[in-house]
C-alpha positions as CSV (number, residue, x, y, z in Angstrom):
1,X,-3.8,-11.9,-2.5
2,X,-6.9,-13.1,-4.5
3,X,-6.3,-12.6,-8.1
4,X,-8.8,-10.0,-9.4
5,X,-7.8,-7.0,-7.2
6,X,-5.1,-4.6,-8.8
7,X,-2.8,-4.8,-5.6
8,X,-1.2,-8.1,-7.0
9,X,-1.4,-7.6,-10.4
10,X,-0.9,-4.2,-11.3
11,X,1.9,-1.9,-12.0
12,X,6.2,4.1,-16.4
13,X,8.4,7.5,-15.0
14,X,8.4,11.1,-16.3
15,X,9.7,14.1,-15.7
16,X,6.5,15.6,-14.9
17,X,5.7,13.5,-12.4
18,X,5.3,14.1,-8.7
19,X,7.2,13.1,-5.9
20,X,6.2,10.6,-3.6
21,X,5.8,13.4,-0.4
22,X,2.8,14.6,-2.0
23,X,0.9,11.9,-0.6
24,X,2.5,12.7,2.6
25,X,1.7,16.2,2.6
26,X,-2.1,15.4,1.8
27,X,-2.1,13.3,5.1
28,X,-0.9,15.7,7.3
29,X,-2.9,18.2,5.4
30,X,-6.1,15.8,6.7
31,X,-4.4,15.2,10.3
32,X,-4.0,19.2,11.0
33,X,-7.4,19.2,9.7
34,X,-9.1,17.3,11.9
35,X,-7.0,18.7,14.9
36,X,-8.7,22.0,14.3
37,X,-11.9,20.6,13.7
38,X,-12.0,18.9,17.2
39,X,-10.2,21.7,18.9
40,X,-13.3,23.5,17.4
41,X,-15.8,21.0,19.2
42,X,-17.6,20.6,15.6
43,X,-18.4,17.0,14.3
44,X,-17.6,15.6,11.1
45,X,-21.2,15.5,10.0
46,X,-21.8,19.3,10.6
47,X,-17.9,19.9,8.5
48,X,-19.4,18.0,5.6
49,X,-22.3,19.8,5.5
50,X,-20.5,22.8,5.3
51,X,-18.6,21.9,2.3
52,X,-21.6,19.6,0.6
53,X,-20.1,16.7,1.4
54,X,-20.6,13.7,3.9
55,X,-19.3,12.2,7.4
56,X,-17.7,9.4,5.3
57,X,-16.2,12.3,3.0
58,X,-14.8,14.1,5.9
59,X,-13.3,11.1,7.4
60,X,-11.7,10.2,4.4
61,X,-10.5,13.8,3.3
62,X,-8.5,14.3,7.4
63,X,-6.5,10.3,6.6
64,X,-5.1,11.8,3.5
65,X,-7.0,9.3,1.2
66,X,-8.8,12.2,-1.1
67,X,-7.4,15.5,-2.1
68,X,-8.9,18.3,-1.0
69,X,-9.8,21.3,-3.2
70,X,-8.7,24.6,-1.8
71,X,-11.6,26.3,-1.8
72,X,-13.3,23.5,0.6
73,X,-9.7,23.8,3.0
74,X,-10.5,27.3,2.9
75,X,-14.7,27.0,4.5
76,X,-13.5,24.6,7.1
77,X,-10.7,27.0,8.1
78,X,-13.6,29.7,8.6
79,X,-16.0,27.0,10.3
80,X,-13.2,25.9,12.6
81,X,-12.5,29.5,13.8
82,X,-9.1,30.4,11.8
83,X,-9.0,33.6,11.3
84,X,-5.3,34.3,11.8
85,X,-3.8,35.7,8.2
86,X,-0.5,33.8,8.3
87,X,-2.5,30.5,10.0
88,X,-4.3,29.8,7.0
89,X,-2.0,30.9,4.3
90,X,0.4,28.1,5.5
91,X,-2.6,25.8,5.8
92,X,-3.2,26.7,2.3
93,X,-0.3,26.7,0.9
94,X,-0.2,22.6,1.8
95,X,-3.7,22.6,0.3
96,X,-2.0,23.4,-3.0
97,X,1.2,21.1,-2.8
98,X,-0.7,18.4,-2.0
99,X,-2.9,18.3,-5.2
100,X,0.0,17.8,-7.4
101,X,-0.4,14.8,-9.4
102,X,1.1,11.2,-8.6
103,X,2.7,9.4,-10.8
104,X,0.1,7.0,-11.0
105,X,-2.5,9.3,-12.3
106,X,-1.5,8.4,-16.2
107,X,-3.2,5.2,-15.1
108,X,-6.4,6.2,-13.5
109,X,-8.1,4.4,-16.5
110,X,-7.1,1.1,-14.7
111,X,-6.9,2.0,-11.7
112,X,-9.3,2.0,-9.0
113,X,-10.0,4.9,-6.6
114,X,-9.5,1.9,-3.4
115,X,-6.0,0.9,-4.9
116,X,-5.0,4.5,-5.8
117,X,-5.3,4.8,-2.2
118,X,-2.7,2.1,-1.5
119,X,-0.5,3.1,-3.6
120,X,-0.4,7.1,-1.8
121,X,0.2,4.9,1.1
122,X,2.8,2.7,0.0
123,X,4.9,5.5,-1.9
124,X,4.7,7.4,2.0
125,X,5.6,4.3,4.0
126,X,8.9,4.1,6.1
127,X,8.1,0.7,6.5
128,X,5.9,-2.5,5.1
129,X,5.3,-5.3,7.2
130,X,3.0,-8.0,5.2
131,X,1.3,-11.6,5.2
132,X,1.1,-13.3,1.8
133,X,-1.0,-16.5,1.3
134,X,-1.0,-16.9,-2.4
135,X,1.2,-14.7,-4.2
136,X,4.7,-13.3,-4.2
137,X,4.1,-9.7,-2.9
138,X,3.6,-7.0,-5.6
139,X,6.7,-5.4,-4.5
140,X,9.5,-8.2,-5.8
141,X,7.3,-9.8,-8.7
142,X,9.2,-10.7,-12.1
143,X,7.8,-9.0,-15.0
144,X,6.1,-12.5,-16.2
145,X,5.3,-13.8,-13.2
146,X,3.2,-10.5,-12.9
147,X,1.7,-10.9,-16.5
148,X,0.6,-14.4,-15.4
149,X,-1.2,-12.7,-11.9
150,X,-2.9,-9.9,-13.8
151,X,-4.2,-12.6,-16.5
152,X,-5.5,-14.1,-13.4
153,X,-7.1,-11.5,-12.5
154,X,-8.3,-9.9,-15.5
155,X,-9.1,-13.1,-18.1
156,X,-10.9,-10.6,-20.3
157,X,-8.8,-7.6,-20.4
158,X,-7.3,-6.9,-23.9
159,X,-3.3,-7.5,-24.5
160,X,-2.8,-4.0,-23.6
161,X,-4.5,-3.5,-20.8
162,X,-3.1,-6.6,-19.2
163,X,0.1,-5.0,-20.4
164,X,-0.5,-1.3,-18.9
165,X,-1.1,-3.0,-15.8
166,X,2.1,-5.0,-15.6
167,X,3.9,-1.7,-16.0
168,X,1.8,-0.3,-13.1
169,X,3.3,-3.0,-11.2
170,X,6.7,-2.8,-12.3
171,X,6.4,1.0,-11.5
172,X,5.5,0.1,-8.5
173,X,9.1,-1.3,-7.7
174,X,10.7,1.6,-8.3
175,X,10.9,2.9,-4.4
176,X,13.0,-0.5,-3.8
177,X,15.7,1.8,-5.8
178,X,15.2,5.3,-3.3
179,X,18.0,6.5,-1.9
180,X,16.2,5.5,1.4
181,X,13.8,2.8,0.7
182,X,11.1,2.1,3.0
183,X,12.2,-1.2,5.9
184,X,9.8,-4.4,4.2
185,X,9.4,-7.5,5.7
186,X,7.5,-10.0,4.2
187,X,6.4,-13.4,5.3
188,X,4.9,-15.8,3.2
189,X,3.1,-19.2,3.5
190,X,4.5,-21.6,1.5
191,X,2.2,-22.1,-1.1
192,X,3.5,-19.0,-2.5
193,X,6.4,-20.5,-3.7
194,X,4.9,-24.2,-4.4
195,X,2.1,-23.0,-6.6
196,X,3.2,-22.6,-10.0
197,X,2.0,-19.2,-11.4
198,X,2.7,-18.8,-15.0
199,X,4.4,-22.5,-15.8
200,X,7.2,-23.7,-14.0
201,X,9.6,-21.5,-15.5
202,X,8.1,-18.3,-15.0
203,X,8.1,-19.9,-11.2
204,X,11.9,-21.0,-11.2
205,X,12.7,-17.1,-12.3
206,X,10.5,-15.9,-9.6
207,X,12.2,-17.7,-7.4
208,X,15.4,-17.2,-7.9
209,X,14.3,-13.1,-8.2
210,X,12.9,-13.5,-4.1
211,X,16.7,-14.9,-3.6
212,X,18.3,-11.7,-5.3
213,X,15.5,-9.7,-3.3
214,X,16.2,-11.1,0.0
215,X,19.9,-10.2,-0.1
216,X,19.0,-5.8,-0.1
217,X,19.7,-4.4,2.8
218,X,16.7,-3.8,3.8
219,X,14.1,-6.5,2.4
220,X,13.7,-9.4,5.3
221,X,12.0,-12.6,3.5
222,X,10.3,-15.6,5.5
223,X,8.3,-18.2,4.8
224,X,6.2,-20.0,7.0
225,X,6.5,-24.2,5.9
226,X,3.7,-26.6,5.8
227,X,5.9,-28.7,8.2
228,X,5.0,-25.9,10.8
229,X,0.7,-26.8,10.4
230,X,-1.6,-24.3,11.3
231,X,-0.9,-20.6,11.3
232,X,-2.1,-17.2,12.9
233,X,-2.4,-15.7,9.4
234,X,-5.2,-18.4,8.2
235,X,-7.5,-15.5,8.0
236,X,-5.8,-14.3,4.7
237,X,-3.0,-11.4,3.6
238,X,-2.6,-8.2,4.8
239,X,0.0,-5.8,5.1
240,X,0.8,-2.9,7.8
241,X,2.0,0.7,6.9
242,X,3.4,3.0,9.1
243,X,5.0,6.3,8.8
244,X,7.8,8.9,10.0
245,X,5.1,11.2,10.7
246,X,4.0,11.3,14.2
247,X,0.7,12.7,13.2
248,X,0.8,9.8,10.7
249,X,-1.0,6.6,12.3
250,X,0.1,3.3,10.9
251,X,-2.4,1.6,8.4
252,X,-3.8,-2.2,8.1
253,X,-4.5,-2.5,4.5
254,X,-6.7,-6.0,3.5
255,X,-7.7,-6.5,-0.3
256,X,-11.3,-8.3,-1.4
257,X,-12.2,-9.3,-4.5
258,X,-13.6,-5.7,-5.6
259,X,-12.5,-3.3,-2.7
260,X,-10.4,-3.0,0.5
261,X,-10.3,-2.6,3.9
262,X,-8.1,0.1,5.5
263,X,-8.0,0.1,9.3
264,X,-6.5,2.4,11.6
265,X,-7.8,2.0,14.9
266,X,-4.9,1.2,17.4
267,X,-6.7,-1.7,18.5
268,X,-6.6,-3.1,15.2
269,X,-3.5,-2.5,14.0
270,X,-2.0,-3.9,17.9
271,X,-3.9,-6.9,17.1
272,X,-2.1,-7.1,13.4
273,X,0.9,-6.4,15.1
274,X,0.4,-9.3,17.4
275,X,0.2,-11.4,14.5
276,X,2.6,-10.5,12.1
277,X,4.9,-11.1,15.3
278,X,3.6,-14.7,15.6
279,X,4.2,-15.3,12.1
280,X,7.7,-14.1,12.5
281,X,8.4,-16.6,15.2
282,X,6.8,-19.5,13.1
283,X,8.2,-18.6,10.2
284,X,11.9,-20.0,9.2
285,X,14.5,-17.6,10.0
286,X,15.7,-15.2,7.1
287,X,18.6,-17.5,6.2
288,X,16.9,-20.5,6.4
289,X,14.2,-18.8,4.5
290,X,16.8,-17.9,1.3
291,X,18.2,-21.3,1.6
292,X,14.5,-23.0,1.4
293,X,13.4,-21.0,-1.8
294,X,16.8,-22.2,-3.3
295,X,15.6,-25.5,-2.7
296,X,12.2,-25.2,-4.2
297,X,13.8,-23.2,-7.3
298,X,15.9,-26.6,-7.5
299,X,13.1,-28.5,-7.1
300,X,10.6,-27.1,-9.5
């Protein structure tokens, strides 16, 4: 992805920290939401004003991608008809769980309110399927080749912001370790692994890293060779989330230069489906994948 956006060149632990379900339970927070709100027959414009806020704010506060303050869960509960004690209290009660900090909040001086978004969505994913045209994903990036990125990216950011934003990345990583990590399969044009980020050995290390990377259980690697021409993913990277939740729907997340693009529709994400499968099929296999980047790492 292009350079200047945190998502590829971004990424520190503490005991105070949150778990990663506290994104989960501010999206089904949103989805139980806007269930009442439509079994209530009351749009999103007349919920917003009821809480001073917006349509836009609505929409975003029943996908999970604000928090919502209790005392605003609490005047939608009475606009949507809740009156039943033990109803709201549990309704409530998520309100409050889901405000607990992530751990990414030591951050928020670096981070902006479109990636922090990601990032809720990422820690909450069962499984990441993703298109890369320029860089290794975020997710299996060597500490230097991710220094090199966010120089990219940032060419004048101090030392230790580039640095604070490594670690965000690194950070990132961490759910590769979880007990049950989410499923992530990556494809990757080729000039991922041609183009030389950081000098040639910062590339051979990175290389040899998406090797190590491809061999966890569940981490499936492809790349798509030039031999193969033309594409279906010429349009750029993207990545699909999706979810254990039922009321959960899957998520096509797309990074610009300044912001991002987060669809939901299901005739969007069938369409990134449709070609994230075609990339699949045009892509080598996952053997023949490992085997190529071994080739380049000998080559470079």
């Amino acid at each position: 992805m292009n350079p200047v956006v945190p998502g590829d060149g971004e990424l520190g632990s503490g005991q105070d920290e949150a778990p990663p379900e506290a994104t989960v339970l501010r999206m089904l927070l949103g989805a139980q939401l806007r269930r009442l709100r439509e079994t209530a027959g009351i749009s999103a414009e007349k919920a917003g004003f009821e809480i001073r806020a917006s349509r836009s704010k609505i929409s975003r506060m029943e996908t999970g991608r604000v928090g919502l303050k209790v005392r605003d869960v609490e005047d939608l509960l009475t606009l949507y008809g809740v009156t039943s004690a033990p109803q709201r209290a549990k309704v409530i009660a998520l309100a409050r769980r889901s405000r607990a900090p992530e751990w990414w909040a030591k951050y928020n001086d670096i981070l902006p309110d479109w990636f922090e978004t990601y990032l809720g969505l990422e820690s909450a994913a069962t499984s990441i399927r993703s298109f890369e045209m320029q860089f290794v994903p975020g997710l299996f990036q060597t500490e230097d080749y991710a220094r090199a990125v966010t120089t990219l990216g940032h060419q004048a950011a101090r030392f230790d912001e580039i640095e604070r934003r490594v670690a965000l990345r690194l950070k990132r990583q961490e759910l590769l370790a979880r007990a049950q990590p989410p499923r992530i399969w990556a494809v990757m044009d080729e000039a991922v692994l041609r183009r030389p980020v950081g000098g040639l050995p910062v590339m051979r290390a990175q290389l040899r890293h998406l090797v190590e990377a491809a061999r966890m259980p569940r981490v499936t690697l492809q790349v798509v060779p030039f031999a193969r021409g033309g594409h279906a993913g010429a349009s750029g990277s993207f990545s699909i989330l999706r979810f254990e939740e039922r009321d959960l729907p899957d998520v096509v997340y797309i990074e610009q230069l300044t912001s991002a693009v987060y669809l939901d529709q299901r005739q969007d994400i069938e369409h990134y489906l449709e070609v994230v499968d075609q990339l699949s099929g045009e892509a080598l296999t996952p053997a023949d994948t490992t085997r190529f980047i071994e080739r380049v790492a000998h080559e470079t």
